[in-house]
N, C-alpha and C positions, 0 to 999 in steps of 0.2 A: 314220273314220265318215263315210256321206255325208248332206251335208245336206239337209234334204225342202226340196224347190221348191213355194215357195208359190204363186208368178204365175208367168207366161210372157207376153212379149210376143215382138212382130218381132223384135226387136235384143237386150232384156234378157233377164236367168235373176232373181229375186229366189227367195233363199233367207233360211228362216230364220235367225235370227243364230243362234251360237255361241261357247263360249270360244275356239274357233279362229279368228275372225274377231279378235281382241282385239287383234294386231300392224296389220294391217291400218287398221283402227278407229282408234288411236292417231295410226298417219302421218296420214289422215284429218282426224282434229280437233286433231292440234298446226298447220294449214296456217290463218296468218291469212287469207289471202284466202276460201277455204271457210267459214271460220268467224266472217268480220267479222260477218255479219249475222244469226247462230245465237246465240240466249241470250245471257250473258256472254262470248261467244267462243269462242277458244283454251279448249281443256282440258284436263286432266292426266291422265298413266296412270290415277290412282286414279280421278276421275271419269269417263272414257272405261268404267272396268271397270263401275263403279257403274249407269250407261245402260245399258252391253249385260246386266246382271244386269236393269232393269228391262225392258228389251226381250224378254229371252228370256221371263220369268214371266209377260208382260202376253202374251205368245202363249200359252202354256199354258192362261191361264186365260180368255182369250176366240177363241181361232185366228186371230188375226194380230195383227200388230205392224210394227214398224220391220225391213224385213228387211236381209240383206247382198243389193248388187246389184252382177252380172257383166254382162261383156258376151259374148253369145252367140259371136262369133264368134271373137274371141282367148280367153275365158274368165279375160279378166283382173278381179278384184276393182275397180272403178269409183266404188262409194261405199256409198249407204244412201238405201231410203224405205221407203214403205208408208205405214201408216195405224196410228194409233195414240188411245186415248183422249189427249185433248191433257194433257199431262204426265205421263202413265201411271194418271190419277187417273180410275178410272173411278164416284168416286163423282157425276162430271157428266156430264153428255150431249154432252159435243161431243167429236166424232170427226174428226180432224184428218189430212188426205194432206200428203205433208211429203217433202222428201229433199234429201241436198246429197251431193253429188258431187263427185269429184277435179277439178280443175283439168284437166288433159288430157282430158275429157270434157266441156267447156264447149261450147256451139254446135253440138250434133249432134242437137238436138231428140231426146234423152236425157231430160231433167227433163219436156218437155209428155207424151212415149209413155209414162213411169210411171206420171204423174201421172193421164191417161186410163184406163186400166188400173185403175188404184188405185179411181177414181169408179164406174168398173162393177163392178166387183169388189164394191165396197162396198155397191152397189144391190142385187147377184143376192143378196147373202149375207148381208149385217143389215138387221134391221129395223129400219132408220132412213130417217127422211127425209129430211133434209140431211147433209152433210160439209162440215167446212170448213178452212180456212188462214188461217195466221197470219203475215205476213211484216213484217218492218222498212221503217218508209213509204219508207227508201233504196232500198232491195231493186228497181229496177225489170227485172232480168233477170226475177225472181220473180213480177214483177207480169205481168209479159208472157206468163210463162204461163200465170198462174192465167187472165189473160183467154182465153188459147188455149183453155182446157178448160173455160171456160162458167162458170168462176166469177163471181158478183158480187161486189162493195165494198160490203161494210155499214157500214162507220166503223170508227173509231180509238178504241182502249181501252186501258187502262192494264193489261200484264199484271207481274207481277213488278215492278211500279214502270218498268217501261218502257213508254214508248208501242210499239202495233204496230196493223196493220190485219188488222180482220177480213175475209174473203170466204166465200162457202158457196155453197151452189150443191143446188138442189132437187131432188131424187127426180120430181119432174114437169115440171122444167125442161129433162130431156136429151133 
């Protein structure tokens, strides 16, 4: 079965997730480095399944989510982003652009072209006025590019009993 492509950029394919992505997924977020700074980390097959079932529903039921993301020209599986109500909980308003990617895709200004993408994407298509991210105050690869792509720092909030920093970024601000 082929997957519907949600986005298109220069270099990425984001497609929507799938139980086929589920192997991939796994290598993904068993990798501590990828995963130091994501929620509680490292995750398990069962949880790995658990997110991509939320993933797929939460596209269903609003048209996008967290997609699976290739790269255009080798067509290799690379990681995950998109945008997502933040926790899949869409009984709140914030809409969160977000993705972590494989190690061997570090450094190719990968995560800033999603992320870009992800911001206008989100502008043409909901009717929201802000977006935002949420990163570990460690997080400075994260940080660098949330500033690449116009986000501001709102401050530091307690989520999940964790600290993290908020950023968002205006609908009249781009």
């Amino acid at each position: 079965m082929e997957k519907a492509i949600f986005l298109e950029t220069e270099r990425l394919i984001i497609k929507q997730t799938t139980l086929e992505d589920l192997d991939n997924l796994c290598v993904l977020q068993s990798d501590n480095e990828v995963m130091k700074y994501v929620g509680k980390g490292v995750r398990t097959p069962a949880e790995v399944k658990h997110w991509l079932e939320q993933a797929f529903l939460h596209h269903q039921r609003h048209g996008f989510s967290f997609g699976s993301l290739f790269e255009k020209e080798s067509g290799n599986f690379i990681g995950q982003g998109g945008m997502m109500y933040f926790d899949y909980d869409d009984t709140q308003p914030d809409i969160e652009v977000g993705y972590r990617l494989s190690k061997n895709y570090w450094n190719k200004g990968y995560a800033t072209e999603l992320s870009k993408a992800s911001i206008a994407w989100g502008f043409k298509n909901l009717n929201v006025n802000k977006l935002t991210a949420f990163i570990n105050p460690e997080n400075e690869k994260s940080r660098r590019v949330l500033d690449k792509v116009g986000m501001n720092y709102i401050g530091k909030i307690k989520c999940f009993n964790t600290e993290v920093e908020r950023y968002e970024i205006d609908r009249n601000n781009i």
